[in-house]
C-alpha positions, 0 to 999 in steps of 0.5 A: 425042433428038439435040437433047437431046444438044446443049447448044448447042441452044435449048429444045424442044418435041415435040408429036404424035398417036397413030397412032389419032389419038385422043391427042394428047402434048406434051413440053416442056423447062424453060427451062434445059435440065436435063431434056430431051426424051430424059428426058422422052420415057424418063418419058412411056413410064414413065407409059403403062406404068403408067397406065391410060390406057397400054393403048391409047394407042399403038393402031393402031401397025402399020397398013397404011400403015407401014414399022415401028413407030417414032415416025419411020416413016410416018404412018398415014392421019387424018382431018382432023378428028381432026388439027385437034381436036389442032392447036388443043390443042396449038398454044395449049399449046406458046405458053402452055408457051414463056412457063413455065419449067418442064417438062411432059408432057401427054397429051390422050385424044379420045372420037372418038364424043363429042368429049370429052377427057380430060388426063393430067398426068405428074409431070416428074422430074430428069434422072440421066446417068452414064457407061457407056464410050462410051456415056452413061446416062440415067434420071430421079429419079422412077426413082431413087425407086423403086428406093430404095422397093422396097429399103427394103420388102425390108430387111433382105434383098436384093431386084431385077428387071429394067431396061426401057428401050432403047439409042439408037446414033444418040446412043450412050445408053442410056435406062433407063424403068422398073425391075420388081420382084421375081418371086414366085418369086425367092429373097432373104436378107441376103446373096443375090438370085436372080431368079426368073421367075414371070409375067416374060415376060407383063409384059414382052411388055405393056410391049412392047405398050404402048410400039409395042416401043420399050422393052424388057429392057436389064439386071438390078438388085438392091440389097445389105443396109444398110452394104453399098457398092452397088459390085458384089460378086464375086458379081455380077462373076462373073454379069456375066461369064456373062450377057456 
């Protein structure tokens, strides 16, 4: 993530195995530098949450011999063969990658027991950034999408959710992965949203789950009508200020 904040920076790789070491992943930056891997990192925990392939994917992640449950803590122990199944995937991967311009995320599912191997594709979409004071916001356009669908199936009243994602201080980001949609118990109408909480809690403790605990709540979205500008509304001033 640091790497990505620096435009000073040649392009990066990352490539790495899953604490089961049954998966091995790699995130690639196109060559000019417009998505980068804090972007891509954001995209690929976006695809586990959502991909049937996500459930188990970071299996493992507490174990005996780690610290935590970062991507940066302790390795657990491998055995060597499943190591080296990944190291010549990914080692012929990132050569290949080097001489593309584009970006990519792969992820390669082992079958211990059989050898076989299975490869997952995550569609790469543009890096958004915006300024939050201090701070800087990231999300991607596949997100921007998707929030633009699930208002356009509600019109013409107004719809939202919750935001995932999670704050990274050592580069003062805020990195947004997914956004949820409306709980069935919510109440909407042309000119009003509110929230409800039906079954929100189980799919964020999943989401937990699935992503180590990296991604979790980090704020509210809702959409307003058609002619209606998305600057917050007094309304929502007024709820900003409560919830802080």
């Amino acid at each position: 993530r640091k790497a990505s904040v620096n435009a000073k920076y040649a392009r990066h790789i990352s490539a790495f195995i899953s604490p089961s070491g049954g998966d091995g992943v790699l995130m690639a930056e196109d060559s000019q530098r417009k998505t980068t891997l804090l972007s891509l990192e954001a995209q690929y925990y976006r695809a586990m949450i959502s991909s049937e392939w996500g459930a188990e994917h970071l299996r493992n992640n507490y174990g005996t011999f780690w610290s935590g449950a970062g991507c940066r803590d302790i390795s657990v122990a491998l055995p060597y063969s499943h190591v080296l199944a990944h190291a010549a995937t990914q080692s012929e991967q990132i050569m290949m990658l080097s001489n593309q311009d584009a970006a990519a995320i792969r992820v390669w599912a082992r079958d211990t027991s059989t050898g076989s191997m299975q490869l997952h594709t995550v569609s790469v979409e543009g890096q958004v950034t915006y300024p939050l004071g201090p701070f800087t916001g990231y999300m991607d356009k596949g997100l921007e999408a998707k929030l633009f669908q699930m208002r356009e199936a509600s019109l013409p009243s107004e719809t939202g959710g919750i935001l995932l994602g999670y704050w990274d201080f050592n580069v003062n980001s805020l990195v947004v992965v997914d956004a949820l949609p409306a709980p069935s118990d919510s109440v909407s109408d042309r000119e009003s949203f509110v929230r409800g909480t039906e079954g929100l809690l189980d799919a964020l403790n999943e989401v937990q789950r699935r992503t180590a605990g990296v991604v979790g709540y980090v704020g509210e979205w809702h959409s307003h009508p058609k002619g209606v500008r998305a600057q917050p509304s007094p309304d929502d001033l007024v709820q900003l200020v409560t919830l802080a």
